[in-house]
N, C-alpha and C positions, 0 to 999 in steps of 0.2 A: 437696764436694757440698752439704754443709747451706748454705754461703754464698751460694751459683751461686743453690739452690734460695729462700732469702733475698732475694736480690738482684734474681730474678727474677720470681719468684711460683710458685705450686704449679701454678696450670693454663698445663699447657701449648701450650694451642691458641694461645694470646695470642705465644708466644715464635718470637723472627727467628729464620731458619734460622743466622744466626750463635752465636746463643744453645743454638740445640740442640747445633752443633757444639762449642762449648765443654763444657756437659753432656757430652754423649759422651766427647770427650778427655778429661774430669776423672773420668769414669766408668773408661773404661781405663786410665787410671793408677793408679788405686786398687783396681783390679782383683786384676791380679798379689796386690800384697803382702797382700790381705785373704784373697785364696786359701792363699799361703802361713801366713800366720796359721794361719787355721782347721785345715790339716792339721798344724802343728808343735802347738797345743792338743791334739787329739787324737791323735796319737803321743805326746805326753809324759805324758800324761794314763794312756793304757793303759800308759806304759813304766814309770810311778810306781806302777800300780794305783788310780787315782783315778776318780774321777767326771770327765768336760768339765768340767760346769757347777762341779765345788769348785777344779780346778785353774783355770778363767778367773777365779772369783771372788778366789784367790788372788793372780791375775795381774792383778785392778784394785786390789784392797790396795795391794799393790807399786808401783803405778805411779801412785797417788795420784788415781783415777778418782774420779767421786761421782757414788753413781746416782741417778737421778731418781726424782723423786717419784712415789709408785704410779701405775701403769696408763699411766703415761707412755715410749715407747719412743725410742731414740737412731737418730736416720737418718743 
Protein backbone atom coordinates (compact mmCIF):
# COMPACT_ATOMS: atom_id res chain seq x y z
CA UNK A 1 0.00 0.00 0.00
CA UNK A 2 2.82 2.53 1.24
CA UNK A 3 4.43 1.88 -2.43
CA UNK A 4 1.26 2.00 -4.68
CA UNK A 5 0.61 5.25 -2.38
CA UNK A 6 4.46 6.27 -3.25
CA UNK A 7 4.40 5.44 -6.57
CA UNK A 8 1.43 7.16 -7.24
CA UNK A 9 0.91 10.19 -5.11
CA UNK A 10 -1.45 10.92 -2.19
CA UNK A 11 -4.15 12.74 -4.11
CA UNK A 12 -6.20 10.81 -5.64
CA UNK A 13 -8.26 12.62 -8.11
CA UNK A 14 -5.12 12.63 -10.33
CA UNK A 15 -4.91 8.66 -10.40
CA UNK A 16 -6.32 6.26 -13.82
CA UNK A 17 -8.96 4.23 -13.05
CA UNK A 18 -6.26 1.56 -13.47
CA UNK A 19 -4.39 2.76 -10.55
CA UNK A 20 -7.29 2.87 -8.41
CA UNK A 21 -8.03 -0.74 -9.35
CA UNK A 22 -4.71 -1.68 -8.29
CA UNK A 23 -5.14 0.27 -4.86
CA UNK A 24 -8.20 -1.60 -4.26
CA UNK A 25 -6.63 -5.16 -5.12
CA UNK A 26 -3.64 -4.30 -2.85
CA UNK A 27 -6.08 -3.05 -0.38
CA UNK A 28 -8.02 -6.45 -0.36
CA UNK A 29 -5.34 -8.44 -0.06
CA UNK A 30 -3.99 -6.95 2.96
CA UNK A 31 -7.20 -6.88 4.31
CA UNK A 32 -7.78 -10.47 5.26
CA UNK A 33 -4.38 -11.02 7.09
CA UNK A 34 -4.48 -7.40 9.06
CA UNK A 35 -7.93 -8.43 10.26
CA UNK A 36 -6.74 -11.72 11.31
CA UNK A 37 -3.83 -10.02 13.03
CA UNK A 38 -5.72 -7.61 15.05
CA UNK A 39 -8.05 -10.43 16.41
CA UNK A 40 -5.21 -12.99 17.09
CA UNK A 41 -3.35 -9.67 19.14
CA UNK A 42 -6.31 -9.38 21.04
CA UNK A 43 -7.32 -13.02 21.98
CA UNK A 44 -3.78 -13.46 22.99
CA UNK A 45 -3.40 -10.52 24.77
CA UNK A 46 -6.70 -11.27 26.95
CA UNK A 47 -5.70 -15.11 26.97
CA UNK A 48 -2.13 -14.02 28.60
CA UNK A 49 -3.74 -11.12 30.80
CA UNK A 50 -1.94 -8.43 29.12
CA UNK A 51 -2.75 -5.16 27.83
CA UNK A 52 -3.03 -5.07 23.37
CA UNK A 53 -0.92 -2.36 23.37
CA UNK A 54 2.16 -4.45 25.82
CA UNK A 55 1.51 -7.51 23.91
CA UNK A 56 1.97 -5.82 20.23
CA UNK A 57 4.74 -3.85 21.66
CA UNK A 58 6.12 -7.09 22.46
CA UNK A 59 5.32 -8.31 19.11
CA UNK A 60 7.54 -5.43 17.30
CA UNK A 61 10.60 -6.33 19.85
CA UNK A 62 10.34 -9.79 18.43
CA UNK A 63 10.09 -8.98 14.99
CA UNK A 64 12.76 -6.50 14.79
CA UNK A 65 10.19 -3.45 13.98
CA UNK A 66 11.54 0.27 14.60
CA UNK A 67 9.27 2.88 15.38
CA UNK A 68 9.25 6.09 14.13
CA UNK A 69 10.06 9.04 15.25
CA UNK A 70 7.38 10.91 17.56
CA UNK A 71 4.09 11.92 16.08
CA UNK A 72 4.93 10.17 13.05
CA UNK A 73 2.29 7.12 12.09
CA UNK A 74 2.87 3.93 9.86
CA UNK A 75 0.34 3.61 6.75
Amino acid sequence: MKRLQEEFGISTLQWTDEQHVAWRDAWEAGRVPFEEMDMALTYHAETLGLERSELEAMVHKATGHVPLPDGQQDT
